[in-house]
N, C-alpha and C positions, 0 to 999 in steps of 0.2 A: 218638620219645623212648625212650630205655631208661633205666630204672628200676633201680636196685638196693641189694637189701636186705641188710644184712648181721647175723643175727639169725632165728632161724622160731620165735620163741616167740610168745603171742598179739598181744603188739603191733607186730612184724613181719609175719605171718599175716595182720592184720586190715586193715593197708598194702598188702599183694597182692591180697586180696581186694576192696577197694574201689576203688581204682587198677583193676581189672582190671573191676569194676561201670561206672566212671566213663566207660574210656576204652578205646583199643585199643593203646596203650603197650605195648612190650616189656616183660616182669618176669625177674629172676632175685632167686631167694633163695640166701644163698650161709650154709652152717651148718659147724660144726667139730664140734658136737655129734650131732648125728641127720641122717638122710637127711630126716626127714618130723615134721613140727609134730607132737607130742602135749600130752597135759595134764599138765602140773609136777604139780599140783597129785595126781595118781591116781597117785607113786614110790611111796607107801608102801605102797597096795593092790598093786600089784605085787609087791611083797618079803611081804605078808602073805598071799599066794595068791587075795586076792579077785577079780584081773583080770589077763591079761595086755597084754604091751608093746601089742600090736597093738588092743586093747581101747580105751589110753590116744587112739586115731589118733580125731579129731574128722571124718576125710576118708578116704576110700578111696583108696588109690594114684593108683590113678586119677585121680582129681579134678585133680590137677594139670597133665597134660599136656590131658585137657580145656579148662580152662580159661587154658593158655597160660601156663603159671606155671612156669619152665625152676628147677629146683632143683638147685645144685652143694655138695656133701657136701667144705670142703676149710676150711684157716685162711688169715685173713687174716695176710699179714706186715707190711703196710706199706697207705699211700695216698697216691698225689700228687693233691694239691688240684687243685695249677696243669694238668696233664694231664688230672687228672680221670679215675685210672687205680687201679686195685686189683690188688696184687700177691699170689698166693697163697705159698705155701710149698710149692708145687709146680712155681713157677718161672711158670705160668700169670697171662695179666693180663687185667682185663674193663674196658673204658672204660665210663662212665658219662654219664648229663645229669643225674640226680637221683640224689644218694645218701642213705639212709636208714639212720641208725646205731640200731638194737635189740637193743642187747650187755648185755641185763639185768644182773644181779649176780654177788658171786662172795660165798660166805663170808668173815668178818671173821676173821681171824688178827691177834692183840695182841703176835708179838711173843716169844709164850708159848715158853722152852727145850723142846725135843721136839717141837715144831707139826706139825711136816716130818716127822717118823717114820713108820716104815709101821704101818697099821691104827690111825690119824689123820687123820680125813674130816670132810666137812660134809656137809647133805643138801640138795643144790642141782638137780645135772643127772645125767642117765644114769650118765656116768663114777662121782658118786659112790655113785650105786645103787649097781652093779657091784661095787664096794671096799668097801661093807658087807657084799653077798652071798658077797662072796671070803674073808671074815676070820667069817661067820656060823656055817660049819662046825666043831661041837664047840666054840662059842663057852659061855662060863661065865659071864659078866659083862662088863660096859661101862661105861664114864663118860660123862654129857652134859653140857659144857659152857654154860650157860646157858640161861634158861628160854626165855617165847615160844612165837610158833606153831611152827617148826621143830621146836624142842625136845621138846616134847611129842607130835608127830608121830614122832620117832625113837624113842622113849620107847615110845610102842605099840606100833611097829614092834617091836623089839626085844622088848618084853615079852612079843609075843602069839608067839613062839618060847619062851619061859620061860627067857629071858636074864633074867638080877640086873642093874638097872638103879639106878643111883647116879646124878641130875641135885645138880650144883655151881649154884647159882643165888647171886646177889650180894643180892638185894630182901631185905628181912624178911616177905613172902610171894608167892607167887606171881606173878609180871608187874603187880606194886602200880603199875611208873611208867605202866603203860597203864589200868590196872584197877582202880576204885572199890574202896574197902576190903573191902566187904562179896563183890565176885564175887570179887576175887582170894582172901579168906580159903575161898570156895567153892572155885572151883579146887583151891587147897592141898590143901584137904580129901581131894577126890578123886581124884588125884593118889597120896597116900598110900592109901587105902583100897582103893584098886586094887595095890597093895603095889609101888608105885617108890618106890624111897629118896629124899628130897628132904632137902640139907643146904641149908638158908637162909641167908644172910648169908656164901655164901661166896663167897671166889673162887679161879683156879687158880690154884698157883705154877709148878710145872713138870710135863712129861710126862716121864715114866722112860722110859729106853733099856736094854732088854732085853740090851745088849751086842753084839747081832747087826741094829739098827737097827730094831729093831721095838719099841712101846710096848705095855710090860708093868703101869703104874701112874702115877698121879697124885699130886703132895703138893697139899693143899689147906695155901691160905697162911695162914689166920688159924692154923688150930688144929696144922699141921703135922703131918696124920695125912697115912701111905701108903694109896691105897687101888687096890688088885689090882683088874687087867682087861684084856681082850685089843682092847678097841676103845675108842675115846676118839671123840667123837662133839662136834664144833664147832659149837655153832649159835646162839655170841653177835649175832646179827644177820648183815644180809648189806648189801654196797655198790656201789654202781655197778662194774661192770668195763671201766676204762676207763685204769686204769694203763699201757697201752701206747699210747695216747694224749697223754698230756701232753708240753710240748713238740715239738706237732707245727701246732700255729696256733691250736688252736680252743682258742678259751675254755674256761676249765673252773675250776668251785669244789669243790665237791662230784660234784657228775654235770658233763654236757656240758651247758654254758647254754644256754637256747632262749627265744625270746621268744614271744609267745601265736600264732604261727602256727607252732610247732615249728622253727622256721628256726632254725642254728645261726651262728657269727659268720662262717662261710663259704659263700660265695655256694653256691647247690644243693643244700647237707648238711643234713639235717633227724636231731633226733636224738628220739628217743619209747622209752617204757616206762620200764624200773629208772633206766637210764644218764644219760637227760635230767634238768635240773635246772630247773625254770620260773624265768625273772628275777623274774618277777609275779607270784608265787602270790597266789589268793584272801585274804581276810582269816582267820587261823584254821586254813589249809593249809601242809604244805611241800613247800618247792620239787621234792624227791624224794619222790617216791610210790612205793614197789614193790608196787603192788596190782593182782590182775589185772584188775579192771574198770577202774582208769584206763589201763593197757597197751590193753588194747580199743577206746579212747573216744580214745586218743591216735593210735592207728594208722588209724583214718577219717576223725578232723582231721585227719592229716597228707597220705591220700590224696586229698583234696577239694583242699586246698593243692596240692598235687603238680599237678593235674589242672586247676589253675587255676581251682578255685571257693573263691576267699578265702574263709575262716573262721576266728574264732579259738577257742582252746579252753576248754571251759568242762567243768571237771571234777565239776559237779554238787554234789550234796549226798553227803557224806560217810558211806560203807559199807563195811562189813567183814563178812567171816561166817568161822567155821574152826567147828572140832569139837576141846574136850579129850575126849580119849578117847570119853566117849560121853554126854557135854555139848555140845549144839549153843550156839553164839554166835553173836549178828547184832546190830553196832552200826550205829544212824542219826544224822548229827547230831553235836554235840556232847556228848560224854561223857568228860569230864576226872576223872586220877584226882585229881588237886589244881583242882576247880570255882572259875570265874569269881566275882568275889563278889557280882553280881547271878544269879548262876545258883542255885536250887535242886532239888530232886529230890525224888520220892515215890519209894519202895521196897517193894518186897513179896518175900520171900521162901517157898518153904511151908514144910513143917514137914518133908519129907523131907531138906531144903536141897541140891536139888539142881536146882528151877529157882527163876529170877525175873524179875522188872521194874523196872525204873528207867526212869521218864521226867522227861526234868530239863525246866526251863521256867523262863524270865525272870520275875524276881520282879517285875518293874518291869512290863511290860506282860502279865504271864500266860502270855505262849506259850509253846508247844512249842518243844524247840531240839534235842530229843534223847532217844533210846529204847535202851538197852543191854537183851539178854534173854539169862538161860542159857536151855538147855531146854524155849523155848517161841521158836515163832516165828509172827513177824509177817509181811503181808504186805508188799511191797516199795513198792508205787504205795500203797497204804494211808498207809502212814508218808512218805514222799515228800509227797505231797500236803501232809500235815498241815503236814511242816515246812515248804515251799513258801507256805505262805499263813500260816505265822506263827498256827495255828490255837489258840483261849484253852483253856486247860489243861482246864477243866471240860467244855466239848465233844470235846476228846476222850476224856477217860476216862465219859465218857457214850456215846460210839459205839463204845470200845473193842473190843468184839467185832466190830465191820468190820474189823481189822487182824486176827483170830485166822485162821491160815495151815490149821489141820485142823480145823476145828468140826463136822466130819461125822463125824471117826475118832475123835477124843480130848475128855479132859475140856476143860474148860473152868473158868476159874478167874475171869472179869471183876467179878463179881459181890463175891465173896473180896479181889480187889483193892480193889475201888473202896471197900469197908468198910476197910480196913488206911489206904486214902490219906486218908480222910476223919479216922482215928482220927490220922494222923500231920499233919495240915495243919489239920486245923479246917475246911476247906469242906467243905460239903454236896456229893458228887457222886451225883446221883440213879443209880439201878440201871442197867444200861448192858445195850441189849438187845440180843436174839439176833440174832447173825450167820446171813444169808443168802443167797444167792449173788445173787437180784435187787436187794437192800441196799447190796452191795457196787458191781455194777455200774450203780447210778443213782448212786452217792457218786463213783464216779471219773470218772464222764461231767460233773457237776458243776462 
């Protein structure tokens, strides 16, 4: 059986690699971006000098022809289902038995006069690495296009060069439609205090044309101020890439639809990661996910599938983590910035406001549902668990320090909290004791 993937980002990658665990199947990865999988996620540490490209490589060249895994560096142009044939743009064709579409995202373009100008990018893949680096030189200032993780990512980027960094955001503060009032007003905060411009409530009218096709400024549309810069920076969201797809058989709403064994509406084609859209999703989930742990979790469902060990996919309990600037974040669970109306939440913030805790929990039966944290992190199977068994609000901010992630390097604040939630809620949570590494590992074997 030959196998082929068209995509080498993690949920492509993690399809090769278990398919190649599973079975003795032919692989080919076929990419238009990179010869060799790296981490998306490590573009900005690149451009900020803390690593390079070859840094980003999770695998040594090598690895690949060891383990059988034939990688073609070319674009797709086209696919005949019925053939079951892939055409490149090199004239080149590779028949298939299983094909596996991992065509993650591309940047959201509105539309916006000027989009298309040069030194007007997103921060997606290599390419748009490259096109920041190329316009970085003797660069004075920037504009970014809306907030988000992206955004802020480019923000540092740029910043930590002592580029003038101007972010256009639409929210009345910070990533409010994701983020509790109180983290988003953090965010803001920090944001500014690290001296990025941050205009709120706005949005872009158009990008100015320098005359010679290059973009020299922005008008922002409420207030219809100019405002001067040599790189205009995209990062209103990102969508499935999958536009040269439609009208070609396969279902499609939003991403390529797939039913809980990743199967597409055509017979062999499975599609996983950004592109895929689940028919099914969970209760509380959507059907497009562009998160790298689901990309991960999708690409070993699908090579179990592939390999003919049915499975269907179960994308677990709900996590996130990024870093603003040099505010760590890590949600579990359900953490709505407009909360259920049997949901409520304890909050603690310190006094430097620069970390917190919110754990929200059903008013109706007490449980846990959900842990959003700046600045302080949790452990992963710690908080898993808890939501996993639906565990009563009181027990856990009583063993709260079982989830604390450094209780050997750093303070410690359980204590401090559990007085703040006790002052906000009226229940008693008795003192919550010290985290220990034998505590920890009798509580998850449990």
């Amino acid at each position: 059986m030959h196998v082929v993937i068209i995509g080498n980002g993690i949920s492509g990658i993690s399809t090769a690699r278990w398919v190649r665990k599973l079975s003795d199947h032919k692989i080919t990865v076929i990419s238009s971006e990179s010869e060799h999988f790296y981490s998306r996620t490590a573009l900005m540490y690149i451009y900020m000098g803390h690593m390079r490209y070859e840094d980003t490589k999770p695998y040594e060249d090598h690895f690949w022809a060891k383990n059988r895994i034939d990688l073609v560096k070319g674009h797709v142009d086209s696919i005949n289902y019925k053939e079951q044939a892939i055409s490149l743009n090199n004239g080149t064709q590779i028949q298939y038995d299983k094909l596996v579409l991992a065509l993650g995202s591309k940047s959201n373009k509105f539309g916006w006069p000027g989009q298309d100008l040069k030194g007007v990018t997103g921060l997606y893949n290599l390419q748009d690495l490259e096109t920041i680096e190329s316009y970085s030189k003797n660069l004075k200032s920037a504009v970014i296009v809306g907030g988000g993780l992206i955004g802020i990512e480019l923000a540092e980027m740029l910043h930590s060069r002592h580029i003038e960094v101007t972010m256009l955001v639409r929210e009345k503060s910070f990533w409010d439609a994701v983020l509790p009032f109180e983290e988003s007003q953090m965010i803001t905060r920090h944001i500014l205090k690290n001296g990025i411009k941050l205009q709120l409530e706005t949005n872009l009218q158009e990008i100015v044309d320098d005359g010679n096709g290059m973009a020299c400024a922005v008008i922002a549309k409420e207030s219809g101020e100019k405002i001067d810069c040599g790189l205009v920076g995209l990062t209103a969201g990102v969508s499935p890439n999958i536009g040269w797809l439609k009208d070609t058989g396969l279902e499609i709403n939003r991403g390529i639809v797939v039913n809980d064994h990743l199967q597409t509406s055509i017979p062999n084609v499975y599609a996983i990661g950004d592109c895929a859209e689940l028919s099914n999703p969970k209760p509380g989930r959507r059907g497009v996910e562009a998160i790298w742990y689901t990309g991960r979790m999708m690409g070993e469902t699908c090579a179990y599938n592939i390999c003919g060990k049915e499975i269907s996919y179960d994308a677990g309990i709900w996590f996130n983590s990024a870093k603003f600037i040099d505010i760590e974040y890590q949600v579990y669970g359900e953490v709505l910035a407009k909360p259920k109306e049997h949901h409520k939440s304890l909050y603690w913030e310190h006094a430097d406001g620069d970390k917190s805790v919110r754990i929200v929990y059903d008013d109706l039966e007490k449980s846990v549902v959900g842990f959003n944290l700046m600045g302080i992190r949790f452990r992963h199977e710690v908080c898993e668990k808890w939501l996993k068994e639906k565990t009563d609000i009181k027990a856990v901010v009583k063993d709260l320090s079982l989830a604390n992630f450094d209780p050997e390097f750093y303070r410690t604040y359980e204590v401090e909290i559990a007085q703040s939630f006790t002052e906000q809620s009226g229940i008693s949570f008795s003192n919550p004791k010290r985290s220990n590494l034998d505590r920890v590992l009798s509580f998850l074997k449990a």
